[in-house]
DRENDO-1510 file (C-alpha; in Angstrom, 1 decimal, always signed):
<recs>
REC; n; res; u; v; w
REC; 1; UNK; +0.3; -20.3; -22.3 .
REC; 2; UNK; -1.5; -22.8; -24.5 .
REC; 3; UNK; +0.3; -24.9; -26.6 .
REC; 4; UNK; -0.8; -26.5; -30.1 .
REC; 5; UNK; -0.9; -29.8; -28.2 .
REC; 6; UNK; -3.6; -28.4; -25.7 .
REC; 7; UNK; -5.6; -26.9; -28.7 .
REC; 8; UNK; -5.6; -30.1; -30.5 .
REC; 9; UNK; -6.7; -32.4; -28.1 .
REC; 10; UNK; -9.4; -29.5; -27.1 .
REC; 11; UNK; -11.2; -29.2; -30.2 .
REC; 12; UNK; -10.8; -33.4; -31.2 .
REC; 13; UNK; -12.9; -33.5; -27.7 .
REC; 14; UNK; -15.1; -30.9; -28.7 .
REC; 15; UNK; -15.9; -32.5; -32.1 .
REC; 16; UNK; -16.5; -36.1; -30.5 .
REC; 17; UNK; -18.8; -34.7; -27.6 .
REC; 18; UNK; -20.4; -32.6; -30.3 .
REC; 19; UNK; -21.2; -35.7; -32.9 .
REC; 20; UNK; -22.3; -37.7; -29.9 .
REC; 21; UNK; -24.7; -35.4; -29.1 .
REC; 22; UNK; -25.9; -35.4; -32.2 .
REC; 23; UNK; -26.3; -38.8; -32.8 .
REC; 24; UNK; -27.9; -38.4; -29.5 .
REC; 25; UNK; -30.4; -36.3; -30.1 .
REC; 26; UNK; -31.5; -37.3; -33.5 .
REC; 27; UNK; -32.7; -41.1; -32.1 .
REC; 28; UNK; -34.7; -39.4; -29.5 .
REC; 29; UNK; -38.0; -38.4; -30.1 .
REC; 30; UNK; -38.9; -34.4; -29.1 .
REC; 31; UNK; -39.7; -33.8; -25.3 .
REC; 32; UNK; -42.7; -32.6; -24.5 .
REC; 33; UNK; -44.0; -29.5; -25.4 .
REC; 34; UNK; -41.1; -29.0; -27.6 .
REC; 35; UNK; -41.5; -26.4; -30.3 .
REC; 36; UNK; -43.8; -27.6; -33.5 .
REC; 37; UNK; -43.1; -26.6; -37.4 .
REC; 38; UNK; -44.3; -23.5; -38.4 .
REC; 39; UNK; -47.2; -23.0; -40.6 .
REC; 40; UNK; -46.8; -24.2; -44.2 .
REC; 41; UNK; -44.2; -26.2; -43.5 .
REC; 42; UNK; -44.5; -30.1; -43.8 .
REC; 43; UNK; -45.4; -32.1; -41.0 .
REC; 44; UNK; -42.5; -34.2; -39.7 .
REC; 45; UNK; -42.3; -37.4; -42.0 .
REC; 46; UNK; -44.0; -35.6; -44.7 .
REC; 47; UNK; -40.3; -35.3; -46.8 .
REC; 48; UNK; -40.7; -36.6; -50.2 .
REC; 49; UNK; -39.0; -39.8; -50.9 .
REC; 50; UNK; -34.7; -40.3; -51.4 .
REC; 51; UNK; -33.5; -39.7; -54.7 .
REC; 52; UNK; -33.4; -43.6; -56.5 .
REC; 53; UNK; -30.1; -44.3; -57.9 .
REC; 54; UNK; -29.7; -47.0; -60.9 .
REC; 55; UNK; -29.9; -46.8; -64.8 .
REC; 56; UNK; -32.3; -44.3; -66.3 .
REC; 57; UNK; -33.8; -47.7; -68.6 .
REC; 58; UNK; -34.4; -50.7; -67.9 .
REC; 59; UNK; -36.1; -53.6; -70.1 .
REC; 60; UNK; -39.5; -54.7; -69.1 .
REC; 61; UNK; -41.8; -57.9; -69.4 .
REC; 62; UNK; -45.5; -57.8; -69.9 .
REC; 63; UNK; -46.3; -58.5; -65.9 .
REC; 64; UNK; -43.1; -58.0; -64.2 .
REC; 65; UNK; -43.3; -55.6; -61.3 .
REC; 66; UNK; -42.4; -52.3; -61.6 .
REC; 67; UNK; -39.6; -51.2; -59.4 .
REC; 68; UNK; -40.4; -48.1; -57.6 .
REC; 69; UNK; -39.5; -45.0; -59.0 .
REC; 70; UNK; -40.1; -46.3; -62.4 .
REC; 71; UNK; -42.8; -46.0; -65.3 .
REC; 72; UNK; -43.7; -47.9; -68.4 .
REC; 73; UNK; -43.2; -46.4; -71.3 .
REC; 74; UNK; -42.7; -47.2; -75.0 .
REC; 75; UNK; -41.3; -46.4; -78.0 .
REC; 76; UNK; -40.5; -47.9; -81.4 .
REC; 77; UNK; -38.4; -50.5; -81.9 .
REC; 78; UNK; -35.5; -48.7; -83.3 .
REC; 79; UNK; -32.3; -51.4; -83.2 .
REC; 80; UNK; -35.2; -53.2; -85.5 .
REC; 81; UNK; -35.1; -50.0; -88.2 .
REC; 82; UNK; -31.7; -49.4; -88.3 .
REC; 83; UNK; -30.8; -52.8; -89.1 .
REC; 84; UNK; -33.8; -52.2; -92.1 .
REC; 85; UNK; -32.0; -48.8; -93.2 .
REC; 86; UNK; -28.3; -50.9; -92.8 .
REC; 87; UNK; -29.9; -53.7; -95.1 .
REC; 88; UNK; -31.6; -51.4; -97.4 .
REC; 89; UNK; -29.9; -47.7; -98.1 .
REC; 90; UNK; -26.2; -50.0; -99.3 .
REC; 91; UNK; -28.0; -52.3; -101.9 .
REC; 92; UNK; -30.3; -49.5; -103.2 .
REC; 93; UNK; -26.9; -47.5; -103.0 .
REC; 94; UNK; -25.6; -50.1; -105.5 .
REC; 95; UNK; -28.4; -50.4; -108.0 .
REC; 96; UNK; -28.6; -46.6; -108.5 .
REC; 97; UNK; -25.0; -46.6; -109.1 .
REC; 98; UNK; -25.6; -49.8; -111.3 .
REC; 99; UNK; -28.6; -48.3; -113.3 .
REC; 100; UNK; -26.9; -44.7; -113.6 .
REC; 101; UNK; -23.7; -45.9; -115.4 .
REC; 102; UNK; -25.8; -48.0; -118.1 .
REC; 103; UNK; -28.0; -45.4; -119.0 .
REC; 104; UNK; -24.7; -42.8; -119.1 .
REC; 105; UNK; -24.1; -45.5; -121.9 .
REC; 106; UNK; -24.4; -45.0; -125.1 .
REC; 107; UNK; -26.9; -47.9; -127.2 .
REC; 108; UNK; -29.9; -49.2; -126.7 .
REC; 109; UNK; -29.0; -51.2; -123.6 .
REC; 110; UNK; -28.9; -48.0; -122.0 .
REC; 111; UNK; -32.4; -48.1; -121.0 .
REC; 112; UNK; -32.9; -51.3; -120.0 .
REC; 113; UNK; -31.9; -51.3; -116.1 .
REC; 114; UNK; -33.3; -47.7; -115.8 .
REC; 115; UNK; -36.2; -49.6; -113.6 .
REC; 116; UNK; -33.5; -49.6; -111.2 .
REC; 117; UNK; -33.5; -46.2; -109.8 .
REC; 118; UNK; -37.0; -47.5; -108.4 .
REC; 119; UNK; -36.6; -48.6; -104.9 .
REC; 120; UNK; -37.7; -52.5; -103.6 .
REC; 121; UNK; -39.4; -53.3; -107.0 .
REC; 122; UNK; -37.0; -52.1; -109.3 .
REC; 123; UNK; -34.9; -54.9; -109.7 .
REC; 124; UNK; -37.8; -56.8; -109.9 .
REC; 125; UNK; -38.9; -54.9; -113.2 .
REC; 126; UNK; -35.8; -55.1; -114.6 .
REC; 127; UNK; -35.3; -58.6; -114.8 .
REC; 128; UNK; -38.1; -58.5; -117.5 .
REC; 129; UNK; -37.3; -55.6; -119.1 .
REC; 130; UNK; -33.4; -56.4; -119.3 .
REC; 131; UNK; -31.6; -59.6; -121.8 .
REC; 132; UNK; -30.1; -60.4; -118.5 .
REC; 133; UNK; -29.0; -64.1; -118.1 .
REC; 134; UNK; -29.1; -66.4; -115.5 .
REC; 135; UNK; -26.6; -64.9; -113.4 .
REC; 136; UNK; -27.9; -61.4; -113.7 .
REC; 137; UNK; -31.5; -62.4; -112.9 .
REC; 138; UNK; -30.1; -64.6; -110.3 .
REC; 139; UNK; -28.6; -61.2; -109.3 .
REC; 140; UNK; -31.3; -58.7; -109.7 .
REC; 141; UNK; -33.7; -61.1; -107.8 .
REC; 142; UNK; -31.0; -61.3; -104.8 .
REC; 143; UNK; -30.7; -57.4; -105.0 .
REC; 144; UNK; -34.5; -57.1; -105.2 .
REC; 145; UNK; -35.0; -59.3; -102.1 .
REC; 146; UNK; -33.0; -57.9; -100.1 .
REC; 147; UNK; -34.2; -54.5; -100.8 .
REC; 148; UNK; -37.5; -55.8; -100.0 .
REC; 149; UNK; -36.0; -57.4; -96.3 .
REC; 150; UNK; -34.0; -53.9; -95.4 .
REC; 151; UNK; -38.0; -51.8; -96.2 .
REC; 152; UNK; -40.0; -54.6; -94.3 .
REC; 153; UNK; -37.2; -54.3; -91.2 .
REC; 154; UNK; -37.7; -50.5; -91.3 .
REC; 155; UNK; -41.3; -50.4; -91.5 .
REC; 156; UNK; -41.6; -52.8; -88.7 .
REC; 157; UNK; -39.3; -51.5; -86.5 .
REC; 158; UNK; -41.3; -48.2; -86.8 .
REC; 159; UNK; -44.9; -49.8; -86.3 .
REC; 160; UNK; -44.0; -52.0; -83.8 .
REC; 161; UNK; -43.7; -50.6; -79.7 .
REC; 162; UNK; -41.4; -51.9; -77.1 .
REC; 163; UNK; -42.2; -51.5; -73.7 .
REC; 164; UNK; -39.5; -50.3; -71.1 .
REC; 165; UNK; -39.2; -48.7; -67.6 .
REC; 166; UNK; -37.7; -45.5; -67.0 .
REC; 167; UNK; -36.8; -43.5; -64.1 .
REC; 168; UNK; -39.7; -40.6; -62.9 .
REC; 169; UNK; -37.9; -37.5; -63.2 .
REC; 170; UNK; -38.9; -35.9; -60.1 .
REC; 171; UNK; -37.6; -38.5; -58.2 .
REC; 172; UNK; -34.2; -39.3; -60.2 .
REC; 173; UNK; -31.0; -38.0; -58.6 .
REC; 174; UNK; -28.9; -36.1; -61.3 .
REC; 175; UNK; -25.8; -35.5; -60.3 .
REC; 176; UNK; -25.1; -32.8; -63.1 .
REC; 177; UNK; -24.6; -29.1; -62.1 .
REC; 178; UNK; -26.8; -26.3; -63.7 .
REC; 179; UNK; -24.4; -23.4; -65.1 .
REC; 180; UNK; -26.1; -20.3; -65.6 .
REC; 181; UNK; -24.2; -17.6; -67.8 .
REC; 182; UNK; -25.8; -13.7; -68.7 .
REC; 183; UNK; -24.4; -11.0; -70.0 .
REC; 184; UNK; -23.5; -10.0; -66.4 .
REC; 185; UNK; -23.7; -12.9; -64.4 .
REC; 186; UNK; -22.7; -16.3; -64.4 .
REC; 187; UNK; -24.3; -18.7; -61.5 .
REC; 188; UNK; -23.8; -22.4; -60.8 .
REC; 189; UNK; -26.5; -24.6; -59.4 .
REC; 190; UNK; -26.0; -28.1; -57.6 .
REC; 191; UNK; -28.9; -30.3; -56.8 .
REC; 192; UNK; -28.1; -33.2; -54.3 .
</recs>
């Protein structure tokens, strides 16, 4: 009668032969007439390279070397445009709110800031077309400018490239599942 004891220390001896053999075996190169790949297959060594692990992005400097697994690539410089639109959209925000509730007004003052509700060289206008005094000039002109600043940031940003690496795709390792759902079926798919 076997006991659990017996069956234990059977199959940890099994499992330590088994990975020594392994290990074994796959440091050794193939005896002899030993049996070759069968057609279409790759030739041994022929595997295509190991997944690269790292970040998708990285920045890049006109002559640094490119890591492999990675490409150049650009794009525009967008931290650059949304700082224009952050400059730009609130103070154009303000003069259209300025310029709306003057000529809601009633007199002939209304009119005089409508220039306003023209973006970057509104404010601009309406200095001369305004009684405005030193402070509102002083004002406008501010608003103006940095209308002008927030457009100029934008446009640049837009125009200008910035040159990264980023990971080829065929070689990337994504450790995301594929989930597959039809009316009848529903399938999962897991790349390693």
């Amino acid at each position: 009668m076997t006991t659990r004891r017996t069956i234990l220390f059977s199959s940890v001896t099994l499992v330590i032969l088994g990975a020594a053999n392994i290990s074994l075996a796959q440091g050794a190169p193939p005896p002899p007439g030993a049996m070759q790949p069968p057609p279409g297959y790759p030739p041994p060594g022929a595997y295509p390279p190991p997944p690269i692990f790292g970040p998708s992005r990285l920045p890049y400097k006109e002559g640094d070397p490119v890591p492999f697994g990675y490409t150049i690539e650009t794009r525009p410089r967008y931290k650059m445009a949304t700082a224009g639109i952050a400059t730009f959209a609130p103070l154009y925000g303000m003069s259209v709110l300025f310029a709306g509730s003057f000529v809601g007004a009633e007199g002939a003052r209304g009119g005089w800031y409508t220039p306003l509700f023209i973006p970057v060289i509104g404010p601009f206008v309406a200095i001369g077309t305004s009684d405005a005094e030193e402070a509102g000039a002083f004002m406008l002109a501010l608003d103006g400018l940095g209308q002008l600043t927030g457009a100029a940031l934008f446009v640049a940003g837009m125009l200008a490239d910035e040159k990264f690496v980023t990971r080829t795709p065929s070689l990337a390792f994504d450790p995301r599942p594929e989930v597959l759902v039809g009316p009848r079926t529903a399938a999962l798919r897991w790349q390693f």
